[in-house]
Biotite code that builds the C-alpha atoms (Angstrom):
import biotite.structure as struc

atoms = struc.array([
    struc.Atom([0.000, 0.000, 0.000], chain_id="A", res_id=1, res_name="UNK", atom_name="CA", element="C"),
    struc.Atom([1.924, 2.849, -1.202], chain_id="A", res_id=2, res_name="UNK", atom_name="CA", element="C"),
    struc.Atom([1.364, 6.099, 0.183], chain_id="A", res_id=3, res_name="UNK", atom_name="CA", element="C"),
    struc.Atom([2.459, 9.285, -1.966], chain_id="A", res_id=4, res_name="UNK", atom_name="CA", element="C"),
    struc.Atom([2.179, 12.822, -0.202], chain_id="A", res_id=5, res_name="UNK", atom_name="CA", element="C"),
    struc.Atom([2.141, 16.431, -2.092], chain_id="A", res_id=6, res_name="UNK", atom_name="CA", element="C"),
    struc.Atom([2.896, 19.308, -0.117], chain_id="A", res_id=7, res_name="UNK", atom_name="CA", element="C"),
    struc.Atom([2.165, 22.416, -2.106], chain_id="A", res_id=8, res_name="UNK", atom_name="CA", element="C"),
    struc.Atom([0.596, 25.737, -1.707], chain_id="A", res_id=9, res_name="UNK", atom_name="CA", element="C"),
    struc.Atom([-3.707, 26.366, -1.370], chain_id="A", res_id=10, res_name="UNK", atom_name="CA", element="C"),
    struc.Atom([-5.263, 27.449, -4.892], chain_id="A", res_id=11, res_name="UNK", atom_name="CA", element="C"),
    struc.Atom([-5.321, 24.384, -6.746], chain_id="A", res_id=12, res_name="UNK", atom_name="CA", element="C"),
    struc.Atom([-8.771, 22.793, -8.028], chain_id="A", res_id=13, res_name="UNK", atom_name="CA", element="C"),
    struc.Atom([-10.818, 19.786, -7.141], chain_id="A", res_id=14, res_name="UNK", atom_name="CA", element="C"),
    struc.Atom([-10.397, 19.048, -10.832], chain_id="A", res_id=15, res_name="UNK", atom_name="CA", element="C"),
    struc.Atom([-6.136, 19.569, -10.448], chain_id="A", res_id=16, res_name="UNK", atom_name="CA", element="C"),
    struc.Atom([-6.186, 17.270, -7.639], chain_id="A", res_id=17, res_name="UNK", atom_name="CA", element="C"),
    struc.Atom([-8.504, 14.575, -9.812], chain_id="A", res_id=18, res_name="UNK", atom_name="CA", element="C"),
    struc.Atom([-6.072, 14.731, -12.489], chain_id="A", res_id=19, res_name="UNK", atom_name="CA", element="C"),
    struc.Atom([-3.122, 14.628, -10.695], chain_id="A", res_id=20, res_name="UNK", atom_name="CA", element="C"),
    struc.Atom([-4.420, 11.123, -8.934], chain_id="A", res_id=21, res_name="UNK", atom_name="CA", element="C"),
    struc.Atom([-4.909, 9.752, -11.785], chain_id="A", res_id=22, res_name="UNK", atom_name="CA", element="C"),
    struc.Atom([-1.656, 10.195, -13.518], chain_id="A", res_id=23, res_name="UNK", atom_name="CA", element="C"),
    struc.Atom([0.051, 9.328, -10.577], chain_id="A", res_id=24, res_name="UNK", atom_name="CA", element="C"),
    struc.Atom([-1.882, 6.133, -10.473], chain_id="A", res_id=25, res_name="UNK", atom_name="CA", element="C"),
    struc.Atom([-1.452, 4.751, -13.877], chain_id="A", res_id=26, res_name="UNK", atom_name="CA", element="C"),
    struc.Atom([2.563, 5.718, -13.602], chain_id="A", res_id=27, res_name="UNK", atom_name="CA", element="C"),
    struc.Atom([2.860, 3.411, -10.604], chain_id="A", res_id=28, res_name="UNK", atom_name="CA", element="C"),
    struc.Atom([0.805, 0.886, -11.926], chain_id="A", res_id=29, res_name="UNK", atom_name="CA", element="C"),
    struc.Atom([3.093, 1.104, -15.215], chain_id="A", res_id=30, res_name="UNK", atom_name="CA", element="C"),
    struc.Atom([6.363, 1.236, -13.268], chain_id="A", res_id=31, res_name="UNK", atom_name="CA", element="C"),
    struc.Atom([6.352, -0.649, -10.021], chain_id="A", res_id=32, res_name="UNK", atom_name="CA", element="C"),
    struc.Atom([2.621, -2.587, -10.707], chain_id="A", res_id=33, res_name="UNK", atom_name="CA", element="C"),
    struc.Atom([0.412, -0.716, -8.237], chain_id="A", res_id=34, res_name="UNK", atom_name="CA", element="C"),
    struc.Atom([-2.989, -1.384, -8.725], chain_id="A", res_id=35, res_name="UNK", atom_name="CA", element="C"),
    struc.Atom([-4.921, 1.884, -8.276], chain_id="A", res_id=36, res_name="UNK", atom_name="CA", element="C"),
    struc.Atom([-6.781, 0.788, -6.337], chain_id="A", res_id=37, res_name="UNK", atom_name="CA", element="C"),
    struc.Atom([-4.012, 0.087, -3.634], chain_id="A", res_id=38, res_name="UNK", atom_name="CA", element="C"),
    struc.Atom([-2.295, 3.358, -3.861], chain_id="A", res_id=39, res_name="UNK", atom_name="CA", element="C"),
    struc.Atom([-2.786, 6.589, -1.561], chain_id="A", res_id=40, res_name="UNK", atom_name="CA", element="C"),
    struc.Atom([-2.151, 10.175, -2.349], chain_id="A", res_id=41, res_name="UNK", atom_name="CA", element="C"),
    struc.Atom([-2.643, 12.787, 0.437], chain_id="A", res_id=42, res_name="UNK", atom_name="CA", element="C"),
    struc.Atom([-2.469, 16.183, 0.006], chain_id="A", res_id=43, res_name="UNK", atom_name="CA", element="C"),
    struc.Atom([-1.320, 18.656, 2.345], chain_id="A", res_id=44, res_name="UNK", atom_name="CA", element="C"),
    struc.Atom([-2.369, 22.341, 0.916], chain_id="A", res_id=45, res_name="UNK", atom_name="CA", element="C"),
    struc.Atom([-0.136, 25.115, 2.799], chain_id="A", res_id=46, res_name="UNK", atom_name="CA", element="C"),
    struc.Atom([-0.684, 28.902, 3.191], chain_id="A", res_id=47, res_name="UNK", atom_name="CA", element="C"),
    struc.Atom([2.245, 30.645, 1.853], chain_id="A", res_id=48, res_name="UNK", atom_name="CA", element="C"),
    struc.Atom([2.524, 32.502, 5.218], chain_id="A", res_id=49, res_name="UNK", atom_name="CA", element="C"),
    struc.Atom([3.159, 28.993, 6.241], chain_id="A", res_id=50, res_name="UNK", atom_name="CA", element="C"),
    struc.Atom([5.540, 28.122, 3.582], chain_id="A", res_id=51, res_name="UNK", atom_name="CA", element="C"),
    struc.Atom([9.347, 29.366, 4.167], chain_id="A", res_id=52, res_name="UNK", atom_name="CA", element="C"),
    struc.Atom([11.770, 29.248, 1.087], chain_id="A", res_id=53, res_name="UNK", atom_name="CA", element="C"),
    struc.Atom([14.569, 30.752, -0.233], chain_id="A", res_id=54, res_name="UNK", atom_name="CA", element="C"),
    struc.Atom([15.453, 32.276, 3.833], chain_id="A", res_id=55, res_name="UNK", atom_name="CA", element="C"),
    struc.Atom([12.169, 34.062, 3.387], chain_id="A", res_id=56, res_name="UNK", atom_name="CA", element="C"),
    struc.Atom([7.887, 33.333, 3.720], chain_id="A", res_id=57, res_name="UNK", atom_name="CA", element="C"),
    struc.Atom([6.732, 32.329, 0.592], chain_id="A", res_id=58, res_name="UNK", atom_name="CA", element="C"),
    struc.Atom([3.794, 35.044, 0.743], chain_id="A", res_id=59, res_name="UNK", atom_name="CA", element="C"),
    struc.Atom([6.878, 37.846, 0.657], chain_id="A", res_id=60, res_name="UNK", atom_name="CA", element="C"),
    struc.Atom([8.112, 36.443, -2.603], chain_id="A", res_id=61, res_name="UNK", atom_name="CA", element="C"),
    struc.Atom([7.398, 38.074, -5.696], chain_id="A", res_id=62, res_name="UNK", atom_name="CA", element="C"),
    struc.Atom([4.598, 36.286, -7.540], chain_id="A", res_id=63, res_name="UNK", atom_name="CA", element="C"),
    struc.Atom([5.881, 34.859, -10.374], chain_id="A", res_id=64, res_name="UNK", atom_name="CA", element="C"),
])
């Protein structure tokens, strides 16, 4: 039961997510043979007031 964990920062969509599972999914099922239905993705969304990067808060960064 493999367990794959994304930390990144709040914004991204239901749909993102969706998509993202699902690509992650069929590459371990292609490369190591990990049913779907055994794998786990968690995600972990983060303020960027939470994030620190670079010797700085993320949220003081320029946006890019």
């Amino acid at each position: 039961m493999p367990v794959v964990q994304i930390y990144m920062y709040k914004g991204r969509s239901k749909l993102q997510k969706k998509q993202l599972v699902e690509r992650i999914a069929k590459d371990f099922q292609e490369v190591v043979n990990v049913k779907p239905e055994s794998l786990h993705v968690l995600f972990h969304d983060i303020d960027k007031e939470d994030w620190g990067t670079r010797g700085t808060l993320a949220s003081d960064l320029p946006i890019k």
